[in-house]
C-alpha positions in Angstrom: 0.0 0.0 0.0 2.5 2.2 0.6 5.0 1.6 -2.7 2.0 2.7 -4.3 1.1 5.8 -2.8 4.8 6.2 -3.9 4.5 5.7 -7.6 1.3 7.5 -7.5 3.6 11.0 -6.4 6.4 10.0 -8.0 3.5 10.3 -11.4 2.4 13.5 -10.4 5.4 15.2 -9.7 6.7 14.5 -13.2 3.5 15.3 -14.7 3.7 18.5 -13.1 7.4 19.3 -14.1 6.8 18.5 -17.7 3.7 20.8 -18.1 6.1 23.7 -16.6 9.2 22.3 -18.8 6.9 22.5 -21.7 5.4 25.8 -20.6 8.6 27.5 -20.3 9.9 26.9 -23.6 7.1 28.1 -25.5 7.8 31.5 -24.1 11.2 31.9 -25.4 10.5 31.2 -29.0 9.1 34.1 -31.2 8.0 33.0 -34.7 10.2 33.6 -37.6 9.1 35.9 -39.8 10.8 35.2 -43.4 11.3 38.7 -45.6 9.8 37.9 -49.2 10.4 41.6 -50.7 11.3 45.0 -50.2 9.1 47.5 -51.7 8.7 51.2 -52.8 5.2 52.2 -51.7 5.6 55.5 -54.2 7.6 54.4 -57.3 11.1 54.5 -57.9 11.2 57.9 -59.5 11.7 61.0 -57.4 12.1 64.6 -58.2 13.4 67.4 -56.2 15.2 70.5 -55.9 19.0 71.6 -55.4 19.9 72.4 -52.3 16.7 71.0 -50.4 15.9 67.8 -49.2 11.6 68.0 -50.3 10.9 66.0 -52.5 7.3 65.0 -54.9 6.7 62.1 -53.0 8.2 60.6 -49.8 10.6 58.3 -49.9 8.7 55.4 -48.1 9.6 51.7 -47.8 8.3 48.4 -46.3 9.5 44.8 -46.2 6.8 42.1 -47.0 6.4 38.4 -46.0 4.9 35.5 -48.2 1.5 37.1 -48.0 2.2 40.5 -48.5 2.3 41.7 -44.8 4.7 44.9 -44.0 7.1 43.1 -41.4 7.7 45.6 -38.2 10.9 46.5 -36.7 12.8 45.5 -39.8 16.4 47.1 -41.1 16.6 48.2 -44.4 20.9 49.1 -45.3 21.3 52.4 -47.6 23.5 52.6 -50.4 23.9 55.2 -52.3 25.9 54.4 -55.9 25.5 57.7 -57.6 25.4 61.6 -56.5 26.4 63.3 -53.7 23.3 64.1 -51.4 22.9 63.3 -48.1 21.5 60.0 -46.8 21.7 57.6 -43.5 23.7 54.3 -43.8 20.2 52.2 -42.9 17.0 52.8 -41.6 14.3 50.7 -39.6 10.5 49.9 -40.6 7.8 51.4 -38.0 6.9 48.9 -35.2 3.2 49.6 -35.7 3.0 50.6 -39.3 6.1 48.4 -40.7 6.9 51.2 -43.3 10.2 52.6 -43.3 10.9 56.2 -44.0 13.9 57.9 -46.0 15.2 61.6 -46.0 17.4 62.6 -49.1 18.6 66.2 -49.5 20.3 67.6 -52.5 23.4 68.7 -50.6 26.2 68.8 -52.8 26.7 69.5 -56.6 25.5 66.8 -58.5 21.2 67.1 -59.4 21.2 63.2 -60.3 21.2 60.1 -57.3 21.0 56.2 -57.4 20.2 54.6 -54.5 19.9 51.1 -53.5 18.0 50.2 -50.8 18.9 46.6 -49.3 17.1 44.0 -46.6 18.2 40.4 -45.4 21.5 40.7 -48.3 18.9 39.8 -51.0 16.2 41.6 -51.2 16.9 45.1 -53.3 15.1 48.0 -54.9 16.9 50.6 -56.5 15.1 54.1 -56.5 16.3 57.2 -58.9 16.0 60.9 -57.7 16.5 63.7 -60.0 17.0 68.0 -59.3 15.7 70.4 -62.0 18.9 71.5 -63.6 20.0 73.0 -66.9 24.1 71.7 -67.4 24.8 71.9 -71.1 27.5 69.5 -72.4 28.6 65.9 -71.7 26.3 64.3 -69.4 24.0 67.3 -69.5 20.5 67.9 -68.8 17.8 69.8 -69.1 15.0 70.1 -66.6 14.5 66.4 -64.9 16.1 64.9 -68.4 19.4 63.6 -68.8 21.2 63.7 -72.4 21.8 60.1 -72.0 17.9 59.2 -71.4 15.4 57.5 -73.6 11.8 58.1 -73.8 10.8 56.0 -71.1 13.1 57.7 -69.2 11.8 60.9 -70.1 8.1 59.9 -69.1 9.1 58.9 -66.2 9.6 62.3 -64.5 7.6 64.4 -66.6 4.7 62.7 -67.7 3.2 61.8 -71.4 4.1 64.6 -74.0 0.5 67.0 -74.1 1.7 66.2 -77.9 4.4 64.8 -79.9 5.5 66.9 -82.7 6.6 65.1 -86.1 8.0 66.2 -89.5 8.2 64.7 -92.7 11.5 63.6 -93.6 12.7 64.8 -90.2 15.1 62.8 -88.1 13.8 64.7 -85.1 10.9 64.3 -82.6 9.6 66.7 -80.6 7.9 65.7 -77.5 6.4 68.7 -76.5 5.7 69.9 -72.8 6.1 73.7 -73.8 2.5 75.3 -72.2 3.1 73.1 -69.3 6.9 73.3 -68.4 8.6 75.2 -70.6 10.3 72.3 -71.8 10.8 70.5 -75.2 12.5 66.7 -75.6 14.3 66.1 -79.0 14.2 62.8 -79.6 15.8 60.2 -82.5 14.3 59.4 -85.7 17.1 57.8 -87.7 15.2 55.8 -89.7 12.3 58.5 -90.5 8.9 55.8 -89.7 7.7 58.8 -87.8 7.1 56.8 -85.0 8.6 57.8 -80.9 9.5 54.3 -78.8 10.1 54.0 -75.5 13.6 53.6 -76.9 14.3 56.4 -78.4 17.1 58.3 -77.5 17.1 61.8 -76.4 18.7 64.0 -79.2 18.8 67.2 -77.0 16.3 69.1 -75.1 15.0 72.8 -75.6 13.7 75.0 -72.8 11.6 78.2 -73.3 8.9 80.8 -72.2 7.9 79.6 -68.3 10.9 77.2 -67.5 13.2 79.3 -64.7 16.0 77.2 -63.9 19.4 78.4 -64.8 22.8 77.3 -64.6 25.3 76.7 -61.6 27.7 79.1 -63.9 28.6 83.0 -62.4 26.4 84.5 -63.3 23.6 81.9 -64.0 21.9 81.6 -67.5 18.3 80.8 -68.2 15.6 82.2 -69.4 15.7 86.6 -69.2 19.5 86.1 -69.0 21.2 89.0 -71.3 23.7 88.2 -74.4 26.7 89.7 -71.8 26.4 87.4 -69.4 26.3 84.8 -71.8 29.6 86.2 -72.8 30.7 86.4 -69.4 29.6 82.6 -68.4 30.9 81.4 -71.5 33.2 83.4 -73.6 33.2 84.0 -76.7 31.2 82.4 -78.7 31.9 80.6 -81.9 29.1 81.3 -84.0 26.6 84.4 -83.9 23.8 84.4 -86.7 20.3 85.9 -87.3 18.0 83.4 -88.0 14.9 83.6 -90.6 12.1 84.3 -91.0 12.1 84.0 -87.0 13.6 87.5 -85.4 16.1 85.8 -83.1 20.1 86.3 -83.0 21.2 82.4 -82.7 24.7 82.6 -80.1 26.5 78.6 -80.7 29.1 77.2 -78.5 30.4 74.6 -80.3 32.1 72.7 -77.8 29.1 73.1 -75.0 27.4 72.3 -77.2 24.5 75.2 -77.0 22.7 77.3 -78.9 21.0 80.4 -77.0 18.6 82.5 -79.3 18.1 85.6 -78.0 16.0 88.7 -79.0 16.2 92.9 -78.0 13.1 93.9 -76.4 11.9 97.4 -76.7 13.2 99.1 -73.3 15.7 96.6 -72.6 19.7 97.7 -73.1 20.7 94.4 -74.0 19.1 91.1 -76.1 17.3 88.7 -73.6 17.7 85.2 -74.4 14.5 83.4 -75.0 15.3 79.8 -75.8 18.0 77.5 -74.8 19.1 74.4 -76.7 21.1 71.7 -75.3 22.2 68.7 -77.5 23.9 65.6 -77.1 27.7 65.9 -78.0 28.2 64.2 -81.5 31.4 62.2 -82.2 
């Protein structure tokens, strides 16, 4: 009688100490959450301004599982590959919210930025954030659009062309954004089909009547600039001209190369330029 009362503690002792054995381990291990993707909630196209760090549309970022859930408390490493803004090495997704948010300033001298945004070693999206800026020469740009860009490119920050302007037996395009930016995008036609692409390359771009960006040169040129501080920006130039039946005086620089056409306004002392072309260096 008494070995069993035994056996029947010894039982419920271990009973007892498994339940808490089993109980206690439960509590230290937190699910694993596995990343699936990193994702920009607004695009990876950005446009700004020089010298500030606002921007069109917030830099916002979240980290998703299998199902597409923003994962909380989640570090996202910052790597920036081009320009020279100013950005922090990593940042972390909201506890509550699981998005992530990034402040990128146009600090330095450079209006163009790449930046790679990285989670877990293999999960990447790269984003692209462009200044207004009007840099004549290799690697220039006019407005948001690079020299180097395509169509799609050119889209990108500025939207469909209100209308696309074509000529017969022209090797030119002309997406035209004049009444809404000031801005015109020469684009390739080589082979004359009279037909733009998302491919086509950017032959120059043209900017006009409302655009008022200028140049980083002393003094700045744009738009209302006068023919003697073009002179005194630039130099000389290598080619003066009057052009017909249009009343402008066409200033070339060659090697930029530019071509500013300018036109005296009744009460002015000097000739106010009224249209800048940038083009693509040829070779």
């Amino acid at each position: 009688m008494k070995i069993g009362i035994r056996l029947l503690l010894m039982v419920s002792l271990s009973t007892v100490a498994l339940i808490i054995g089993c109980d206690g381990d439960d509590k230290g291990n937190d699910p694993v959450i596995n990343a699936n993707k990193i994702i920009a909630l607004n695009g990876v196209y950005y446009k700004g301004t020089m010298g500030s760090n606002v921007l069109d549309k917030k830099l916002q970022f979240a980290v998703t599982d299998g199902q597409g859930n923003y994962i909380p408390d989640k570090q996202i490493q910052v790597h920036q590959f081009d320009g020279d803004g100013t950005i922090p090495r990593s940042i972390m997704t909201d506890s509550i919210t699981g998005i992530a948010e990034l402040t990128f300033g146009f600090s330095g001298s450079e209006s163009t930025a790449r930046i790679l945004l990285q989670a877990d070693d293999t999960l990447r999206v790269e984003i692209y954030i462009r200044a207004d800026a009007l840099i004549p020469g290799g690697g220039g740009q006019g407005s948001y659009i690079l020299l180097t860009d395509r169509y799609s490119d050119v889209k990108n920050y500025l939207g469909d062309a209100p209308s696309v302007d074509i000529f017969q037996d022209h090797p030119i395009i002309y997406a035209n954004y004049e009444d809404t930016l000031g801005v015109v995008v020469m684009l390739y036609d080589l082979d004359l089909d009279q037909t733009v692409y998302d491919t086509s390359s950017v032959y120059g771009v043209i900017v006009n009547s409302i655009y008022d960006t200028k140049t980083n040169t002393t003094p700045p040129i744009g738009i209302g600039s006068t023919l003697d501080e073009l002179r005194t920006a630039y130099g000389t130039p290598d080619e003066i001209f009057h052009e017909n039946p249009r009343p402008a005086t066409v200033v070339k620089y060659i090697s930029l190369p530019a071509a500013f056409y300018c036109h005296w306004q009744i009460g002015m002392a000097d000739t106010l330029i009224e249209e800048i072309h940038f083009i693509e260096p040829q070779i």
